[in-house]
MARPAVEX-948085 format. One record per residue (C-alpha): residue number from 1; chain; x, y, z. Coordinates in nm, 3 decimals. Each point is the difference from the previous one (the first is absolute). Layout:
! MARPAVEX-948085
+-----+--------+---------+---------+---------+
| num | cadena |       u |       v |       w |
+-----+--------+---------+---------+---------+
| NUM |      A |       X |       Y |       Z |
...
+-----+--------+---------+---------+---------+
! end
This chain:
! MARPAVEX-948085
+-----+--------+---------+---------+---------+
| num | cadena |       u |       v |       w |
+-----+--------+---------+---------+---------+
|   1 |      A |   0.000 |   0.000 |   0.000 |
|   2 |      A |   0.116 |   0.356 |  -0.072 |
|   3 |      A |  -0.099 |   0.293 |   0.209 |
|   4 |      A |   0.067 |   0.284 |  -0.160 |
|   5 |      A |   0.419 |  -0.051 |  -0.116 |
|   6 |      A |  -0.004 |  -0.260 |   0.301 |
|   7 |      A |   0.025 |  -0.358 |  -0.063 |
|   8 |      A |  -0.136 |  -0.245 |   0.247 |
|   9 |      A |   0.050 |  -0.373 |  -0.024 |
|  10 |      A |  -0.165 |  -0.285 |   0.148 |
|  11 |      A |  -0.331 |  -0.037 |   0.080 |
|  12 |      A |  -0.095 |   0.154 |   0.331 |
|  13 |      A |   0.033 |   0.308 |   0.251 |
|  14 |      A |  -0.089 |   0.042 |   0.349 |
|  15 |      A |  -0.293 |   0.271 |   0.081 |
|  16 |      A |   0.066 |   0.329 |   0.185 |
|  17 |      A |  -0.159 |  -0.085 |   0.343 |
|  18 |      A |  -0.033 |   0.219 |   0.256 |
|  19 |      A |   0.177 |  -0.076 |   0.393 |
|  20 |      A |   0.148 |  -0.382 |  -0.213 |
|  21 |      A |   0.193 |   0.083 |  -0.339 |
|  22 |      A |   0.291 |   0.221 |   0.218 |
|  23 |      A |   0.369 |  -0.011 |  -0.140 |
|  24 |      A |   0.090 |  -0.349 |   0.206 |
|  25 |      A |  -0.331 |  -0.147 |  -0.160 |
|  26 |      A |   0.066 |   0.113 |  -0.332 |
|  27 |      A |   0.348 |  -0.096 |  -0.013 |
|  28 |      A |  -0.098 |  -0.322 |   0.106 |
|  29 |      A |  -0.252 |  -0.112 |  -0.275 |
|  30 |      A |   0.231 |   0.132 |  -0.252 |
|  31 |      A |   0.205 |  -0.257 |   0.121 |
|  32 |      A |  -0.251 |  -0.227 |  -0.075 |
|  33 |      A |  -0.050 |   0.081 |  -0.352 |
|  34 |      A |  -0.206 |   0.322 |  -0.002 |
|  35 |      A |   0.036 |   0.218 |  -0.301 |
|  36 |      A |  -0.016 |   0.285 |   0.118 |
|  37 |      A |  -0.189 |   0.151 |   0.352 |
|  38 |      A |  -0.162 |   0.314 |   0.134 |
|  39 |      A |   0.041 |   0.236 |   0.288 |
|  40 |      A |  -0.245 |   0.006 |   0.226 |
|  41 |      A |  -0.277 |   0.294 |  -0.059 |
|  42 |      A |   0.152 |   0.308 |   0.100 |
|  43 |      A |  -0.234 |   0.350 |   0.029 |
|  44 |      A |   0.078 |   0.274 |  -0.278 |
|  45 |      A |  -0.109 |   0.230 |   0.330 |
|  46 |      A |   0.260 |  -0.146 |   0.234 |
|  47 |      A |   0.275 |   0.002 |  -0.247 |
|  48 |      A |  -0.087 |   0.390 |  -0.118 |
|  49 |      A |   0.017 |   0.057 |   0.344 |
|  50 |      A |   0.338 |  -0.106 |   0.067 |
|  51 |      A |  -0.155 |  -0.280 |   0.269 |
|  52 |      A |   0.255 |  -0.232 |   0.080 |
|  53 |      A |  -0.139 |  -0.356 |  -0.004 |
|  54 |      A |  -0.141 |   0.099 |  -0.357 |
|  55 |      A |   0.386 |   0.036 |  -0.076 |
|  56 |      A |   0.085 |  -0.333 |   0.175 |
|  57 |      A |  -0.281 |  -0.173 |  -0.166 |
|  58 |      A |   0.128 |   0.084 |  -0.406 |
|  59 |      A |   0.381 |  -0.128 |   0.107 |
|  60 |      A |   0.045 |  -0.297 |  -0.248 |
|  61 |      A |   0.314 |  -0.214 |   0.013 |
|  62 |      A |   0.247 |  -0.132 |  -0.298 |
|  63 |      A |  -0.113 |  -0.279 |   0.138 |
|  64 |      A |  -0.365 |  -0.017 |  -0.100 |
|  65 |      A |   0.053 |   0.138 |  -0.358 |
|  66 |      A |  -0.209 |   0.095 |  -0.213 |
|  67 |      A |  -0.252 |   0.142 |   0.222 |
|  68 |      A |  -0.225 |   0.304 |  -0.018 |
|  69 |      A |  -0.115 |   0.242 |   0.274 |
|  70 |      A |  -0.410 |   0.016 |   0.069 |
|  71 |      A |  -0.149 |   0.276 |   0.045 |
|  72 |      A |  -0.370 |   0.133 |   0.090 |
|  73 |      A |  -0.226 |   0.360 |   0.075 |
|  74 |      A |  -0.265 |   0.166 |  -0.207 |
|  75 |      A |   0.169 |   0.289 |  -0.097 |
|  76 |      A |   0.168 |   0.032 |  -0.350 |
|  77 |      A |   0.240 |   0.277 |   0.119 |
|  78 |      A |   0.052 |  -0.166 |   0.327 |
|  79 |      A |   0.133 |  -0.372 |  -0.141 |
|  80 |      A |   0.138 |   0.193 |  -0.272 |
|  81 |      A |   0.242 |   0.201 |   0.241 |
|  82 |      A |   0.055 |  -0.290 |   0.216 |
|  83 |      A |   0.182 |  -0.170 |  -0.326 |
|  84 |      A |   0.280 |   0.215 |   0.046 |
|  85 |      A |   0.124 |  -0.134 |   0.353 |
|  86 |      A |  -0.119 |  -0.369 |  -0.118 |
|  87 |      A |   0.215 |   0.030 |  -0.324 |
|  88 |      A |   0.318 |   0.056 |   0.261 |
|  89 |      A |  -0.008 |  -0.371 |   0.103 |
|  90 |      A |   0.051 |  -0.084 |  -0.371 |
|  91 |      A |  -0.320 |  -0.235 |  -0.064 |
|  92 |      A |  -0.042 |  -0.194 |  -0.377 |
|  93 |      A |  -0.329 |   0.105 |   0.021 |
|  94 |      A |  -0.279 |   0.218 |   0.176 |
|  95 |      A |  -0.306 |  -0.201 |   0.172 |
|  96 |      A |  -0.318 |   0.184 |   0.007 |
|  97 |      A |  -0.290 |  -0.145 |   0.263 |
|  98 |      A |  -0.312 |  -0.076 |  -0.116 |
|  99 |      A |  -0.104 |  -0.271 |   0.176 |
| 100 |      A |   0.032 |   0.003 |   0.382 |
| 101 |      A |  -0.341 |  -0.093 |   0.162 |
| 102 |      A |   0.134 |   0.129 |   0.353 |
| 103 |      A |  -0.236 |   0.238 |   0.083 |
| 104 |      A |   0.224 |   0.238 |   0.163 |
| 105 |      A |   0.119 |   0.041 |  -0.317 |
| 106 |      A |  -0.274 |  -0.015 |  -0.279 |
| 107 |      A |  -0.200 |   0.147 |   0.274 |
| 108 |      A |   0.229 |   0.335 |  -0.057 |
| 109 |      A |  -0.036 |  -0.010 |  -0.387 |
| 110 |      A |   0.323 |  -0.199 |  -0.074 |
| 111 |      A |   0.056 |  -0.364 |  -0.100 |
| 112 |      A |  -0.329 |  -0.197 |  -0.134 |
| 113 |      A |  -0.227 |   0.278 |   0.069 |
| 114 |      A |   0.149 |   0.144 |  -0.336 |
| 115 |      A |  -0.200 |  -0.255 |  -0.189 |
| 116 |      A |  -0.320 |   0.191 |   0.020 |
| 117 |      A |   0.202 |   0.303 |  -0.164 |
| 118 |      A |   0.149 |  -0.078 |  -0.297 |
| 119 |      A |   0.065 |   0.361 |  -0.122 |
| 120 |      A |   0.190 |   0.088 |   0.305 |
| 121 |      A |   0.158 |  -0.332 |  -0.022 |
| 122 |      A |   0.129 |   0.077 |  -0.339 |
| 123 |      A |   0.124 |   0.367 |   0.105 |
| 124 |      A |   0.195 |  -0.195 |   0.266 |
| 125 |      A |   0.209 |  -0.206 |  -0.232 |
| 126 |      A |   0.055 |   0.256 |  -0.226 |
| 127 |      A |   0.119 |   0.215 |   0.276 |
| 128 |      A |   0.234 |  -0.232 |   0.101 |
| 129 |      A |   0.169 |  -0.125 |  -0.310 |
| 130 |      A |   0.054 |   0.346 |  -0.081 |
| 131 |      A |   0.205 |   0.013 |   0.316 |
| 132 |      A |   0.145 |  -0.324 |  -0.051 |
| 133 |      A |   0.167 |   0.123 |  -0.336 |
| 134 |      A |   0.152 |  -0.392 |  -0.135 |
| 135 |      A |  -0.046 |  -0.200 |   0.314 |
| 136 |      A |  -0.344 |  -0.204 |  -0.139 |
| 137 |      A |  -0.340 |   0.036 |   0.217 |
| 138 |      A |  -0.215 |  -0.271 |   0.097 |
| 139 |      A |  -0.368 |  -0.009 |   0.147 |
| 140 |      A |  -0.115 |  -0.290 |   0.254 |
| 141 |      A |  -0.397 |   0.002 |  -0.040 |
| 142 |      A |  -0.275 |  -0.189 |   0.106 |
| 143 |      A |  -0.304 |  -0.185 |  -0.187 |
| 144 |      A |  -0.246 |   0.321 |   0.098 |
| 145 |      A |  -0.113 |   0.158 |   0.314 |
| 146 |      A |  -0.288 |  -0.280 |   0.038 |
| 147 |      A |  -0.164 |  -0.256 |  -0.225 |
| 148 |      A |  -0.230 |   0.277 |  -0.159 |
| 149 |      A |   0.329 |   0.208 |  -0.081 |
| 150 |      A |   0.234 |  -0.219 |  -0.186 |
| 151 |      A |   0.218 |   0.271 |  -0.167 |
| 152 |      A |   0.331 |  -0.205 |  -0.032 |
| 153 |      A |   0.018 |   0.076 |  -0.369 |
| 154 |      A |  -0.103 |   0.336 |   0.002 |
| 155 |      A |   0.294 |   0.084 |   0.244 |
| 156 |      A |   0.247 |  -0.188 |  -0.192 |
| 157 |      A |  -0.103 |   0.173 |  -0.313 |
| 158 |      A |   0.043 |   0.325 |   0.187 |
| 159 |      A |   0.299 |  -0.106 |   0.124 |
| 160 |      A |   0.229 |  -0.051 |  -0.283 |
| 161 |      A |  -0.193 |   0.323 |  -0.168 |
| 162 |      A |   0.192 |   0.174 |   0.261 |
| 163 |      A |   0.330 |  -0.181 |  -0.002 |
| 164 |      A |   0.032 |  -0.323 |   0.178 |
| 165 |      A |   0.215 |  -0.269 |  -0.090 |
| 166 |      A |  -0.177 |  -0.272 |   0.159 |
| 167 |      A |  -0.302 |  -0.109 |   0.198 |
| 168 |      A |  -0.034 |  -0.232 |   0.266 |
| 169 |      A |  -0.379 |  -0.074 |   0.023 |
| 170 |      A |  -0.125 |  -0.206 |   0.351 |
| 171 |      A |  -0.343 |  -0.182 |  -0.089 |
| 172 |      A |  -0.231 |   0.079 |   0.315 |
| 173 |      A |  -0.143 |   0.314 |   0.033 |
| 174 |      A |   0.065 |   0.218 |   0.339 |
| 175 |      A |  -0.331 |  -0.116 |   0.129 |
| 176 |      A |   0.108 |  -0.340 |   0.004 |
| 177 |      A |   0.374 |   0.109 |   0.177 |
| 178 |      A |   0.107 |  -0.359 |  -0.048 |
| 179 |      A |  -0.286 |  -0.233 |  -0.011 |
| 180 |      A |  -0.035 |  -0.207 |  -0.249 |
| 181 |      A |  -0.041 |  -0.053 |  -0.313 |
| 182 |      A |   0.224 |   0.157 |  -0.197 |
| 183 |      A |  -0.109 |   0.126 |  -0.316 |
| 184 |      A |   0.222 |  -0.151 |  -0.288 |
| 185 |      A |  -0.221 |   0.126 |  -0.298 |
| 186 |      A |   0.111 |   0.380 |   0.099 |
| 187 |      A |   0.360 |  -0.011 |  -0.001 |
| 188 |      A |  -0.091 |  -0.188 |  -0.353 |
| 189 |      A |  -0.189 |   0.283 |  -0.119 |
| 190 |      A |   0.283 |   0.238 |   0.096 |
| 191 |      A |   0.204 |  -0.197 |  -0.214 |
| 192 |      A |  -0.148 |   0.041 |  -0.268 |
| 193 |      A |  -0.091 |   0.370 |   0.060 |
| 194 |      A |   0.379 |   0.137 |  -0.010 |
| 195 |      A |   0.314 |  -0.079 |  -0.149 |
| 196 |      A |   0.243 |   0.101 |   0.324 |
| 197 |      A |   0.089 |  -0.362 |   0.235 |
| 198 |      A |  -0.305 |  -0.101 |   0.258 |
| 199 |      A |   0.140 |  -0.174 |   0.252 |
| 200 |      A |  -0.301 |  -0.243 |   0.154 |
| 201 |      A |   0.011 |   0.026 |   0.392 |
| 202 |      A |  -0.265 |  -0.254 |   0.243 |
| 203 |      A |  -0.008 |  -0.313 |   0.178 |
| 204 |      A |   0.350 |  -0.118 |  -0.201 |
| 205 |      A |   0.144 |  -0.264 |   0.313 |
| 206 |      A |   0.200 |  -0.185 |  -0.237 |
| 207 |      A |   0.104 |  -0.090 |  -0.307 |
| 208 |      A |  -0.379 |  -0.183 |  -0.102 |
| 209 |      A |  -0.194 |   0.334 |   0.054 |
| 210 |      A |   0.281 |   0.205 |  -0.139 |
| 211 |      A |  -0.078 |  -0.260 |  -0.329 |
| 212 |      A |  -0.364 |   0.076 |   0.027 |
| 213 |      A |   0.076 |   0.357 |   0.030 |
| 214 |      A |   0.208 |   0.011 |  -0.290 |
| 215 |      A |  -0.250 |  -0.212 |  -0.218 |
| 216 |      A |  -0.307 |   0.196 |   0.083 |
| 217 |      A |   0.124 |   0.336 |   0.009 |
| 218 |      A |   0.272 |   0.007 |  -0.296 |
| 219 |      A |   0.173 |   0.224 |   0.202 |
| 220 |      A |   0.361 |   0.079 |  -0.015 |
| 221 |      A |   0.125 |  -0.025 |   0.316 |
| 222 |      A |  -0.077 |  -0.111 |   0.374 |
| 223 |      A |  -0.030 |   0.144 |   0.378 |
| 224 |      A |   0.007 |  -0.193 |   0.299 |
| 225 |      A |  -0.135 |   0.134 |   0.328 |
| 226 |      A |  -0.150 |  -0.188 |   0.294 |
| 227 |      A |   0.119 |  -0.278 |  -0.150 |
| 228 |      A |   0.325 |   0.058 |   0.050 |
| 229 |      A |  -0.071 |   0.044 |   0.422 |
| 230 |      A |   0.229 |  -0.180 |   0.149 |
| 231 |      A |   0.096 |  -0.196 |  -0.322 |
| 232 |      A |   0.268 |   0.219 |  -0.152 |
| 233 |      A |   0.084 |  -0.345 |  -0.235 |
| 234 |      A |  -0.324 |   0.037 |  -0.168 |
| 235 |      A |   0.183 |   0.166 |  -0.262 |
| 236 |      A |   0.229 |  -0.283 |  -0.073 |
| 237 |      A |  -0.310 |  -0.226 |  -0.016 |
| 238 |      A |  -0.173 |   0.186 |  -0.229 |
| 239 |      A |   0.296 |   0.018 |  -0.273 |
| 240 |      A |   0.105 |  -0.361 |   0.054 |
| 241 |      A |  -0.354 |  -0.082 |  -0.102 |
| 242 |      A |  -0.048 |   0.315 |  -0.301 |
| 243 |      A |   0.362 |  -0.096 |  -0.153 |
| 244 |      A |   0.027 |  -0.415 |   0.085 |
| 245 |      A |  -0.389 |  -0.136 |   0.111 |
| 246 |      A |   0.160 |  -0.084 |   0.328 |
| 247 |      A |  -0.218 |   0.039 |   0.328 |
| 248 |      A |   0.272 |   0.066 |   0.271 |
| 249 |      A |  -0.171 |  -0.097 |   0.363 |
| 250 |      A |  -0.007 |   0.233 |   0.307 |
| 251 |      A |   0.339 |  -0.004 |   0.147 |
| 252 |      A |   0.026 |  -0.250 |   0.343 |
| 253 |      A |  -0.067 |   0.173 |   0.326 |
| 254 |      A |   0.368 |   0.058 |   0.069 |
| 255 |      A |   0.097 |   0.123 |  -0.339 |
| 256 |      A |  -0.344 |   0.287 |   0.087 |
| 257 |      A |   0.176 |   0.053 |   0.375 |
| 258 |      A |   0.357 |   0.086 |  -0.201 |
| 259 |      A |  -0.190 |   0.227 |  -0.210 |
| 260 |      A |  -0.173 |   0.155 |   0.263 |
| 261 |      A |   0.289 |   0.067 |   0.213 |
| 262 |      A |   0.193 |   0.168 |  -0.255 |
| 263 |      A |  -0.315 |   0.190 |  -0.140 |
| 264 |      A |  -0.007 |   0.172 |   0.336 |
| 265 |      A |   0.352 |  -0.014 |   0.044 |
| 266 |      A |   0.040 |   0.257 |  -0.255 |
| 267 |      A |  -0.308 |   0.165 |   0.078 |
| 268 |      A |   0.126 |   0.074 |   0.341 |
| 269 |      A |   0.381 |   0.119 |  -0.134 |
| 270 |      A |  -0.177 |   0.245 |  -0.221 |
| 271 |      A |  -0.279 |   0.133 |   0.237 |
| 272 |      A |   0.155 |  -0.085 |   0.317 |
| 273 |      A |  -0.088 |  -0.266 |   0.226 |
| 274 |      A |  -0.232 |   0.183 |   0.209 |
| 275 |      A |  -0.185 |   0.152 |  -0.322 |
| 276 |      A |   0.029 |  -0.327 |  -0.198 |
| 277 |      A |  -0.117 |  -0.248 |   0.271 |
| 278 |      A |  -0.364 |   0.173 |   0.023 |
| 279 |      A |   0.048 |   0.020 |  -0.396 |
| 280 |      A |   0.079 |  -0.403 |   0.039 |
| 281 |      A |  -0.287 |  -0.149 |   0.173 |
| 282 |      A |  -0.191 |   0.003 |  -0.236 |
| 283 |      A |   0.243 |  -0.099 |  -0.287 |
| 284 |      A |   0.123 |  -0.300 |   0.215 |
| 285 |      A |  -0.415 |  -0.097 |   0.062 |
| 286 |      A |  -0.029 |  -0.008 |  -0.358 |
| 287 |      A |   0.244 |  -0.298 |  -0.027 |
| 288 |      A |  -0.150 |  -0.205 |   0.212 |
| 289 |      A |  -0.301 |  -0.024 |  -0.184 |
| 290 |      A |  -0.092 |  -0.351 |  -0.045 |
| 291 |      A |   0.225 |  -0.155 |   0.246 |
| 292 |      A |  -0.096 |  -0.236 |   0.282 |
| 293 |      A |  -0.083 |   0.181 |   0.312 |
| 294 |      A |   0.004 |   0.351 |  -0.182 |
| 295 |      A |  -0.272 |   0.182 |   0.206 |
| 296 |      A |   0.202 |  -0.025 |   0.277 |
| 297 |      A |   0.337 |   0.086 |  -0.209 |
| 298 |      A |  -0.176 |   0.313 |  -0.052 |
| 299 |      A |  -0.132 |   0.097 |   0.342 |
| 300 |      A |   0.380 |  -0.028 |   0.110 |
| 301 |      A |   0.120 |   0.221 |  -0.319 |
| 302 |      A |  -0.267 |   0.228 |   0.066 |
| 303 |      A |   0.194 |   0.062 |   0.256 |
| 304 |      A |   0.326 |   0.020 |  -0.111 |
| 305 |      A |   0.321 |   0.232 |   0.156 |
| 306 |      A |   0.285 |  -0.130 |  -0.077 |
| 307 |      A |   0.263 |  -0.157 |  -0.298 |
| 308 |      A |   0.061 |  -0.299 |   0.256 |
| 309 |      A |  -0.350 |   0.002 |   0.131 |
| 310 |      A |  -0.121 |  -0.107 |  -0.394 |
| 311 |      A |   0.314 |  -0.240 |  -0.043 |
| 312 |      A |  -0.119 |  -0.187 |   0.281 |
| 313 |      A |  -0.388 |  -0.054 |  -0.132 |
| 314 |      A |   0.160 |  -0.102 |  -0.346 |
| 315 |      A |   0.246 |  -0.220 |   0.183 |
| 316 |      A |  -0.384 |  -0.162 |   0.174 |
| 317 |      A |  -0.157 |   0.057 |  -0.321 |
| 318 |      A |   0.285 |  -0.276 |  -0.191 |
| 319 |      A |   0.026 |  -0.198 |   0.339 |
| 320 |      A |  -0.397 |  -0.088 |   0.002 |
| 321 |      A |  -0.029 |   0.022 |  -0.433 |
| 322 |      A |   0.292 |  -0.166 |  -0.097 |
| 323 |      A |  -0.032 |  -0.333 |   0.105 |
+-----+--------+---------+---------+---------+
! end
């Protein structure tokens, strides 16, 4: 896939999430295989106001390369002035929001709430490729607002009228947050609708669905999000199975433990412990998921202080799994 001058190989990228996709996250599923990754959403407000955890949040890594910076607001002028400071961390591309159901933030005009107003939508990109200059914009949509509002072509359209290089579409509307089902036949449509990349984003666990995705939708590309909680090796499954038709399994429990601990290993060196250990619990939750006894795994992580303190429940966790 090319956005913009950009090439991207492989199949698959991991989705901008908000408090999970962080630098030691990121850096991680590249590892994995991703093609390419996305900050976290960062506010065009908090970054035109100098605010500093808007600065922390854009830092990207050699590491995690390419990646692109994400950014949301409602204001043309506003996201369009807040591309200055985010073009100083040296992104391969410019992410804008579309999509976040939170509603702290579509509540406030920004992310999905944008779908019920395509004009100002449009004014948005244009806004900020003109800031952007070469570095190539992309949109992250939704289906529609609700089932009576399914607009998903409409912004697309708009979209690369106004300069975007690419469009990643998610097929569930913001009424339906993540509920099921997700809505194939759109992110076709969108296809067809423009000639820029769509990159299909929903319910893709592994490499099956990210099949089904790719043979419904005809889309170009592939995003990964909850998916990819607290299975960072998603990514390797899912090209193993696009490039070769092999299902990997889930890793054993201790292989998941190894990961874990140096998932929030790094997470802790880059945040600090006492920052990344809250940031942790519910990272290190995640990877238990399906294990014997996990309920209680997670009471105890839910609680989590301490480097050691987690060492010693993964140290239980292979003790009472790995038998």
């Amino acid at each position: 896939m090319e956005i913009g001058s950009l090439k991207i190989n492989g199949h698959v990228s991991l989705a901008p999430m908000a408090g999970v996709a962080d630098r030691a996250f990121r850096e991680l599923c590249v590892g994995y295989g991703a093609s390419y990754v996305v900050s976290e959403m960062i506010s065009s407000k908090g970054v035109s106001l100098g605010d500093r955890k808007s600065k922390q949040l854009m830092q990207l890594s050699e590491t995690e390369r390419p990646a692109g910076v994400q950014i949301f607001g409602n204001d043309p002028e506003i996201m369009a002035e807040s591309v200055k400071t985010v073009l100083g961390v040296h992104p391969q591309f410019v992410d804008i929001n579309m999509g976040c159901p939170a509603p702290k933030i579509a509540g406030n005009g920004g992310g999905a709430s944008l779908m019920r107003n395509p004009e100002l939508a449009e004014q948005i990109v244009a806004a900020v490729k003109k800031a952007c200059g070469e570095i190539p914009v992309t949109v992250k949509i939704r289906a529609g607002w609700d089932f009576d509002t399914i607009n998903a072509v409409e912004m697309a359209k708009r979209a690369e009228n106004a300069g975007a290089a690419a469009v990643t579409v998610h097929g569930r509307t913001r009424q339906q947050m993540y509920a099921p089902p997700v809505n194939h036949e759109i992110i076709a449509e969108v296809k067809k609708a423009v000639s820029i990349p769509v990159v299909g984003n929903g319910d893709i666990t592994d490499g099956i669905s990210a099949a089904k995705m790719l043979e419904d939708t005809n889309c170009d590309f592939l995003m990964v999000g909850r998916g990819a909680l607290g299975r960072p090796w998603v990514f390797q499954q899912i090209n193993a199975y696009l490039n070769e038709g092999r299902i990997l399994p889930e890793p054993p429990v201790s292989e998941r433990m190894r990961v874990m601990l140096n998932h929030i290993q790094m997470l802790c060196t880059y945040k600090g412990e006492r920052v990344g250990i809250r940031e942790a619990r519910k990272h290190a939750a995640w990877y238990t998921k399906g294990i014997r006894g996990a309920a209680q795994y997670r009471r105890e992580l839910g609680m989590l202080e301490s480097i050691a303190q987690l060492e010693e429940i993964a140290y239980k966790i292979c003790a009472e799994n790995c038998k």
